[in-house]
C-alpha positions in Angstrom: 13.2 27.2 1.2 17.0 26.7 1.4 18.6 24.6 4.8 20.4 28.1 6.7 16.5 29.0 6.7 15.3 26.3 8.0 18.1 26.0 10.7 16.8 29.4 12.1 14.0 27.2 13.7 15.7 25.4 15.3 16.4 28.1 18.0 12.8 28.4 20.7 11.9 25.3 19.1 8.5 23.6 20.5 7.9 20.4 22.1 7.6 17.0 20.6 4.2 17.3 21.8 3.1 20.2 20.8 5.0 19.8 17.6 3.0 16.6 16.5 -0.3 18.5 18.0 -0.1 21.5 15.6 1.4 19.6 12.5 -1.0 19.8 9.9 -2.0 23.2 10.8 1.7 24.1 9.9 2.1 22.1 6.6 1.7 24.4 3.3 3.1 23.0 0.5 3.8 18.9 0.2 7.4 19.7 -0.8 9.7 17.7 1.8 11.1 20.8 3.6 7.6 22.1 3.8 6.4 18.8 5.8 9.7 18.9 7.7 9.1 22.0 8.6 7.3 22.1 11.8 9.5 19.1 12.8 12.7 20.2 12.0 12.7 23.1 15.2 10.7 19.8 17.3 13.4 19.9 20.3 14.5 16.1 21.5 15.1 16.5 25.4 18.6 15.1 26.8 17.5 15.0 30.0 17.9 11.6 32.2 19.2 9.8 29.4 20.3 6.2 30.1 22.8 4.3 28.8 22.4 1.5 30.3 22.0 -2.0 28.3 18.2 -2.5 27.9 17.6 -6.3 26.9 19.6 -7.2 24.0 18.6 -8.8 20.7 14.6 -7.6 20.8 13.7 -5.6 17.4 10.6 -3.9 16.8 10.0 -3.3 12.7 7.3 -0.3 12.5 6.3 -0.6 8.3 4.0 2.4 7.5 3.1 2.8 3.3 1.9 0.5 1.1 1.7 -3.3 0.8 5.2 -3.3 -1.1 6.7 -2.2 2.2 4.7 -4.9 4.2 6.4 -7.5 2.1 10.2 -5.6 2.3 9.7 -5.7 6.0 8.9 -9.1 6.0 11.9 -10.5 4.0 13.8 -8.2 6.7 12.5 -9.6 10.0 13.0 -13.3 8.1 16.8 -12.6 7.7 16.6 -11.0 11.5 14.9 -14.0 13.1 17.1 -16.2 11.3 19.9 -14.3 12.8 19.3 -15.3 15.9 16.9 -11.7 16.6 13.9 -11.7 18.6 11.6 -10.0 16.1 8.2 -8.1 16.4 6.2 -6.3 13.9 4.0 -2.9 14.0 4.6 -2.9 17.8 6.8 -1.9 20.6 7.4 -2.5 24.2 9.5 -1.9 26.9 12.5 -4.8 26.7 12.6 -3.8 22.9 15.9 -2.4 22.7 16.0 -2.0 18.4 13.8 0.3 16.3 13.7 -0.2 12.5 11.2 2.3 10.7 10.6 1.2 6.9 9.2 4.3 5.8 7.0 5.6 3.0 7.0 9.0 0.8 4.4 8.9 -1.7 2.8 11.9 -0.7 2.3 14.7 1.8 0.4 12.9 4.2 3.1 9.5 4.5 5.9 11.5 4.9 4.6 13.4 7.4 3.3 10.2 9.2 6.5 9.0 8.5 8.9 11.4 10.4 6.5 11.9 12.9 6.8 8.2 13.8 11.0 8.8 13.1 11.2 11.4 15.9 8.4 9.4 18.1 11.3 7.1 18.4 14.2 9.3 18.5 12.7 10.6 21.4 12.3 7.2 23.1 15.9 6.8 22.0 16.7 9.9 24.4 14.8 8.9 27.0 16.9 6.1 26.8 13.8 3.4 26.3 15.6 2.3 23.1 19.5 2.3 22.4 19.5 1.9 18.7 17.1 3.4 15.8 17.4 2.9 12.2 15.3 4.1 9.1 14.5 2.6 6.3 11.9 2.5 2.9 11.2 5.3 0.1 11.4 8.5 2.4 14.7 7.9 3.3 16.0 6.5 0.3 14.2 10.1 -0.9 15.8 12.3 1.6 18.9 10.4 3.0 20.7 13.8 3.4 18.6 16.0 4.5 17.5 13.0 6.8 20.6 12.8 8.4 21.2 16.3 9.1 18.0 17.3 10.7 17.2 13.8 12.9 20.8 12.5 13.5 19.6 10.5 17.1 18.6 7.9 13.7 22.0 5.9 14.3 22.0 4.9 10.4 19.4 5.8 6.9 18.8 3.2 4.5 17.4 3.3 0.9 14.7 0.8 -0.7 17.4 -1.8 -2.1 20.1 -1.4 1.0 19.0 -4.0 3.3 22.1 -6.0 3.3 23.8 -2.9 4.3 21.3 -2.5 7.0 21.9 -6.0 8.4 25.6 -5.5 8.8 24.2 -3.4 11.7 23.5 -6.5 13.2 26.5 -8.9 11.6 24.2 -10.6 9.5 25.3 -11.4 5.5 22.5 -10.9 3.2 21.4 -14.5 2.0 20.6 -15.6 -0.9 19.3 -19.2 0.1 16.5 -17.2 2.4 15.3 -15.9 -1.1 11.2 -16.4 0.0 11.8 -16.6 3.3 9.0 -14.1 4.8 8.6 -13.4 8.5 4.6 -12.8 8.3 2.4 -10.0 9.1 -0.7 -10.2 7.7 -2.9 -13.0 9.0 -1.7 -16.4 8.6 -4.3 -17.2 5.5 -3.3 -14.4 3.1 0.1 -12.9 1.8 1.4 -10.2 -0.5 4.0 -11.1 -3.3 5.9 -8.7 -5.3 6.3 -9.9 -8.3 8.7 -7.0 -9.8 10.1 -4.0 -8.7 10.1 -0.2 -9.9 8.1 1.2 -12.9 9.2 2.6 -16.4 6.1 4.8 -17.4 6.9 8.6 -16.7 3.1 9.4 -15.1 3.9 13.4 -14.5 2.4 13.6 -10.5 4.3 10.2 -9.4 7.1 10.0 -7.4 7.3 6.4 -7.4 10.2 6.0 -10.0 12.5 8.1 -7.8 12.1 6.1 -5.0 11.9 2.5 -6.7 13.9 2.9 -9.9 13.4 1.5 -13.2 11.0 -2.1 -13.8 12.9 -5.1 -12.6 10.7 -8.5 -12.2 11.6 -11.6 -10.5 11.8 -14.8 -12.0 9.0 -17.3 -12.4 11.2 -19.5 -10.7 11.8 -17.1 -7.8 8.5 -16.3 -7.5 6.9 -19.6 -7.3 9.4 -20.9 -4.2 8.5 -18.0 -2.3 4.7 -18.6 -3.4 5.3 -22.7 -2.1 6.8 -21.5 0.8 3.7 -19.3 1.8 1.4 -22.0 1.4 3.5 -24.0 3.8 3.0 -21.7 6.0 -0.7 -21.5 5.5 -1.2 -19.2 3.3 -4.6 -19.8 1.3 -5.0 -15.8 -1.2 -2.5 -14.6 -3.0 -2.2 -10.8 -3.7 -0.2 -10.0 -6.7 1.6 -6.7 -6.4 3.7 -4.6 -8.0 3.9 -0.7 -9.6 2.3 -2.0 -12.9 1.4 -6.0 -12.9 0.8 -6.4 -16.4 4.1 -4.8 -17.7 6.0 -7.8 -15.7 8.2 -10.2 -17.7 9.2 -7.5 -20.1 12.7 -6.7 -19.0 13.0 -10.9 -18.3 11.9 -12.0 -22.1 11.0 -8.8 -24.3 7.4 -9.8 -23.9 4.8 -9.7 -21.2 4.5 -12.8 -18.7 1.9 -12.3 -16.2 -0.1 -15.3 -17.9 2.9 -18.0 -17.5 2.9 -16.6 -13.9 -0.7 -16.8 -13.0 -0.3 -20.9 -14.3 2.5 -21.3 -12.3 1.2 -20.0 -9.1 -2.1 -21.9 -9.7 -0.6 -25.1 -9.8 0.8 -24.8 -6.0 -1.2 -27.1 -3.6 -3.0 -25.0 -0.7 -3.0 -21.6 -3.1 -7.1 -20.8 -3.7 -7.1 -17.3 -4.6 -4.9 -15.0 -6.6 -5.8 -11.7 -6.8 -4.0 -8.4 -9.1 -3.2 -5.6 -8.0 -2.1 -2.2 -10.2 -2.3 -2.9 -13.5 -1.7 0.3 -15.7 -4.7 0.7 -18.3 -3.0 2.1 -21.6 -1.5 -1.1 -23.6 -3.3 -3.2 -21.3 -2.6 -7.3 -21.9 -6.2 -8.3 -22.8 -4.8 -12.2 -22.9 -4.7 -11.7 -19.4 -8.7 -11.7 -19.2 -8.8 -15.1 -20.4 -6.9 -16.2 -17.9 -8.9 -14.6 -15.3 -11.8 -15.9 -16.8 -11.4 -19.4 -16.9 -8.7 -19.9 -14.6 -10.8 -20.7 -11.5 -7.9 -19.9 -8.7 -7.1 -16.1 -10.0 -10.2 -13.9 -8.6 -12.4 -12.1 -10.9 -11.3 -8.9 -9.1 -9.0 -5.7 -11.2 -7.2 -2.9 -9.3 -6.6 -0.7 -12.3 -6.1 2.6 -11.0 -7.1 5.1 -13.6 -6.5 8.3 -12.4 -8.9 10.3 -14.2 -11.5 11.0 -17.1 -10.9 14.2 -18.9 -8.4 14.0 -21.8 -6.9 17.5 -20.9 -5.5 16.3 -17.4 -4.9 12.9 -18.8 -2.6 14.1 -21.3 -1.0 16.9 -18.9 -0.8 13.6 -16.8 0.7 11.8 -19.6 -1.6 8.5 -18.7 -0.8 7.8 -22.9 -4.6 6.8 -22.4 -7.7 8.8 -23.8 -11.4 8.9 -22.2 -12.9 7.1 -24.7 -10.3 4.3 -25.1 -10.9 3.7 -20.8 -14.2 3.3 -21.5 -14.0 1.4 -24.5 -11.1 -1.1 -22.3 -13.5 -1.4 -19.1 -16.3 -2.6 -21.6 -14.2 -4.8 -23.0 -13.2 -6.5 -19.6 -16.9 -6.4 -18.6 -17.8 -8.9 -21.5 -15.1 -10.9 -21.2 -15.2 -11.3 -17.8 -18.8 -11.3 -16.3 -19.6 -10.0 -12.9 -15.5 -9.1 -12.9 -15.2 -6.1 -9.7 -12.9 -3.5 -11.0 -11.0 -1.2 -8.2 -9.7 2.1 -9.3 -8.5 5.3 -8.0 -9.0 8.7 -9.3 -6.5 11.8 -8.5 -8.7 15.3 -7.9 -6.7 18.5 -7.8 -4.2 17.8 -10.4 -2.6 21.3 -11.4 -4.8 22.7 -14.4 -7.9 20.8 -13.3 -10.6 23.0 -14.2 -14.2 22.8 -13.3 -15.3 21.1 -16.6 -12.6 18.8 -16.1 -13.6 17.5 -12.6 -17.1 17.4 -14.0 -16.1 15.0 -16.3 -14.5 12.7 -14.1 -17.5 13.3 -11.9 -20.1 12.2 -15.1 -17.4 9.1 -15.5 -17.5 7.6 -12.8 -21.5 7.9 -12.9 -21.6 6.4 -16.1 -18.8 3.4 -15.6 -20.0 2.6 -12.0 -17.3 1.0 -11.0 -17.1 -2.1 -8.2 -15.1 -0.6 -6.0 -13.3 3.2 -6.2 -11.2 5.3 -4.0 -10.3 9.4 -4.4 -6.5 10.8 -3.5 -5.8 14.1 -3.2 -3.5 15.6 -5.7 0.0 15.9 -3.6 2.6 18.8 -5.0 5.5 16.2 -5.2 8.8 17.8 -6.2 11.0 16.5 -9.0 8.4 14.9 -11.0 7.3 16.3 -13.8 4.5 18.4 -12.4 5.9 20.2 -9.7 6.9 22.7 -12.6 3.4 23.4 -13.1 1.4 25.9 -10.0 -0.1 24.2 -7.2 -3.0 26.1 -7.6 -5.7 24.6 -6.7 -6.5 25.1 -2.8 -6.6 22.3 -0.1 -10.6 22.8 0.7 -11.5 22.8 -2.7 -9.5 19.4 -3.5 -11.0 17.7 -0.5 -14.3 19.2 -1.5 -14.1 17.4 -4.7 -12.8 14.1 -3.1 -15.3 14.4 -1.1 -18.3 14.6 -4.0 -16.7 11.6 -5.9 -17.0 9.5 -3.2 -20.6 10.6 -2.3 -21.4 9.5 -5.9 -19.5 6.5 -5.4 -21.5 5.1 -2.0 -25.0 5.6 -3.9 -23.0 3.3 -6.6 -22.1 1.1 -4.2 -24.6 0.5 -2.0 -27.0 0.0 -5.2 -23.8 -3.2 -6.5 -24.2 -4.1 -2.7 -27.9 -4.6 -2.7 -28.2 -6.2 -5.5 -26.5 -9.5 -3.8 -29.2 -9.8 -1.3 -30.2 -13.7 -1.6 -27.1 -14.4 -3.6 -24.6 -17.0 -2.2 -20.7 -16.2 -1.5 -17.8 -18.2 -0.9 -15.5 -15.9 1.7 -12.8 -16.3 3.4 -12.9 -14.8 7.4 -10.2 -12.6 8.3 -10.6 -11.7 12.1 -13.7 -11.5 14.4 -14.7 -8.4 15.8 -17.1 -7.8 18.2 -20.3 -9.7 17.7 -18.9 -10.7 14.1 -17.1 -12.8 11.9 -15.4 -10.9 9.5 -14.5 -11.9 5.7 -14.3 -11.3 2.1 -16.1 -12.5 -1.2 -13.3 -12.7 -4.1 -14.2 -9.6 -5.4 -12.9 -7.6 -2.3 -9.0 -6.6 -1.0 -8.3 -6.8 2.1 -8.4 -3.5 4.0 -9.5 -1.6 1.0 -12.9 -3.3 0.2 -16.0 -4.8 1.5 -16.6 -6.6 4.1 -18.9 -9.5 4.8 -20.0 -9.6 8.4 -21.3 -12.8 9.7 -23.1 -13.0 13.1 -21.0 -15.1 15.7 -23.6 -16.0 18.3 -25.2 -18.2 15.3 -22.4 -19.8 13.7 -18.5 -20.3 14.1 -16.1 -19.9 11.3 -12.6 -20.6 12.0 -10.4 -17.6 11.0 -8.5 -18.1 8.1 -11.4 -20.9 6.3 -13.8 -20.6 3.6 -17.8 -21.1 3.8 -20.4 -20.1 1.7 -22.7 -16.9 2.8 -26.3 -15.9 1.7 -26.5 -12.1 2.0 -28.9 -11.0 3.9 -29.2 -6.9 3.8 -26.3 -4.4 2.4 -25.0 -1.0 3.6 -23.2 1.2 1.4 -19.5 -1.1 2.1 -20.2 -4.1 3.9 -23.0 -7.2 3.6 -24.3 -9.0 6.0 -24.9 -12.9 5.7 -25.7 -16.5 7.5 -23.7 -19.5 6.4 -25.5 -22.1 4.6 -22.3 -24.8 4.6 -19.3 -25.6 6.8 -16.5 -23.9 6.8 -14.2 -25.7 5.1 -10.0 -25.3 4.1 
């Protein structure tokens, strides 16, 4: 749809209310315009707007998307609060006078989340609650112009690698010598590290490379101050991220380095658990396994996302991996790494997918029985690769199959789940909720994965510590247990 169309909405536009009430009734394509659309006409009242000064030097960062932008909104508030700036995270409240949204636009769904939360705050900017708003993160780095034009109460856009730019807002230089300096906001006893940024490989339905650019890692060096300075600050688990893990080093050396990483990061004091995250399966580093084999810091956990099964959609994908050589690669990392819990993701409604070729996927994921799986709906995402090819596979019937996949996968899980009954588990306790203590064997993410739930009126766990758990009984995604030693650092 070209812009002088969309501007005729913006005449008898609705409310901001009604607007973010009916917006996923209105969305039809996952094109940007198309999820702009029922926002673009979404009318921003003028009236009784103040301008007086609010209390100065309060920012709110709201991070929405992936853990990459958790840890690019922590470098940001650590520059902030070493400005001199009163910094919050994932909140706001009256006195806050600064919004900074670090966006995401992966797919349909984030960017709409993501300008809805934009014009939640322009609004508040009318209303005079805040007097400055800025946006930052892949969907504006995506759709700076078209941004601009349609939301300009945002006082300033900012791409993925602009935050220096962005801090000039605030007369702040960009330093160098707060490389690793993170303002946390996970709990205190785990942290995110980015080892690289970007990703070379040309996967047909991602927009990832548009938004991050080309592979660039960090160096060893680099990564294992910020790493020190985590564990200063408590950190006990690591999670290695990045678009593709085991390509890292590459650009640095000519040849892969996640190994002479994963030594380097063991050896801090205070560092217990390092876990990986998104490692791409074709060309996959076996060397790697040995490390998480016998290296007894670096959990025997895998997030390999593999996308799908059937060599037609995984060529039209262009995954440069076959059926049989996945299978023949998760064997392989079974046997070299016993009782390893391998995390994937599988894409349904890919243009092209035919019945057969869900079918497959369907019989894979029966056969593999994988750990730990999620399902994503194919998202329409223009200028990669596929958006030449038709959308045509309809919403219901892509969350219909979702849907079946991960009805197959509960019955998986909940069979992996009960087979730990009487087993013993180190964890590590992440919150308390409710009547529970909350935590995680090393074989489970945090937020993504299983839970083990610990009744508090019989024991207490300090947050943040390790103790070993018995399980007791499974459901399909958590496990209950007793502790059966001390919690202990």
């Amino acid at each position: 749809m070209e812009i002088d169309e969309l501007n005729k909405l913006l005449v008898g536009r609705p409310t901001i209310a009604e607007g973010f009430a009916n917006a996923h009734s209105h969305i039809k394509q996952f094109a940007f315009f198309s999820i702009l659309l029922p926002f673009l006409g979404l009318k921003l009242s003028k009236r009784n707007v103040k301008t007086k000064s609010i209390v100065k030097d309060k920012v709110s960062v709201i991070t929405l998307g992936c853990s990459k932008n958790t840890v690019d909104s922590e470098v940001m508030m650590a520059h902030l609060q070493h400005g001199g700036y009163d910094v919050v995270h994932d909140k706001w409240k009256k006195g806050r006078n600064i919004v900074i949204v670090n966006t995401c636009g992966f797919i349909d769904k984030a960017k709409e989340e993501s300008v809805n939360t934009i014009l939640e705050y322009a609004q508040a900017k009318s209303d005079g609650k805040i007097e400055k708003l800025y946006v930052t993160g892949c969907l504006s780095q995506r759709y700076k112009d078209n941004l601009e034009t349609e939301i300009p109460e945002v006082d300033a856009y900012y791409g993925t690698a602009e935050l220096p730019r962005l801090l000039k807002n605030f007369k702040i230089d960009y330093k160098h010598e707060l490389v690793g300096e993170r303002f946390l906001s996970t709990p205190k006893h785990f942290a995110y590290l980015k080892i690289s940024e970007g990703c070379n490989r040309t996967c047909s339905f991602c927009a990832i490379p548009l938004m991050r650019g080309k592979h660039v890692s960090r160096p060893i060096d680099e990564l294992v101050t910020e790493a020190t300075k985590l564990a200063g600050q408590g950190v006990k688990e690591l999670i290695l991220i990045a678009q593709e893990l085991t390509y890292y080093g590459i650009d640095l050396s000519k040849k892969r380095q996640l190994n002479a990483l994963l030594k380097a990061l063991s050896a801090i004091e205070g560092i217990e658990w390092i876990r990986l995250h998104y490692v791409y399966p074709a060309q996959f580093p076996l060397e790697v396994l040995d490390e998480i084999a016998n290296n007894p810091k670096v959990c025997k956990y895998l997030d390999m996302p593999l996308q799908h099964a059937s060599d037609h959609v995984l060529t039209s994908m262009r995954r440069n991996i076959t059926r049989q050589e996945t299978k023949d690669l998760i064997n392989t990392i079974r046997a070299k790494v016993p009782g390893i819990a391998i995390r994937t993701t599988m894409l349904v409604g890919y243009p092209g997918e035919t019945e057969q070729d869900f079918e497959d996927l369907k019989s894979f994921i029966e056969e593999m029985r994988f750990e730990r799986l999620g399902v994503f709906q194919y998202s329409h995402e223009e200028s990669t690769r596929a958006f030449k090819m038709e959308d045509e596979i309809d919403a219901e019937l892509k969350e219909e199959r979702a849907a079946e996949l991960m009805g197959v996968q509960e019955s998986i899980s909940l069979a992996n789940n009960q087979a730990k009954v009487g087993k013993t588990f180190k964890v590590l306790f992440d919150r308390k909720e409710g009547d529970y203590f909350i935590g995680r064997s090393e074989f489970d993410s945090p937020e993504v994965d299983n839970e083990v739930l610990v009744k508090a009126q019989k024991t207490y766990v300090r947050i943040g510590d390790f103790a070993d758990v018995k399980i007791t009984s499974a459901e399909e995604f958590d496990l209950y247990g007793e502790i059966v030693t001390a919690s202990h650092n």
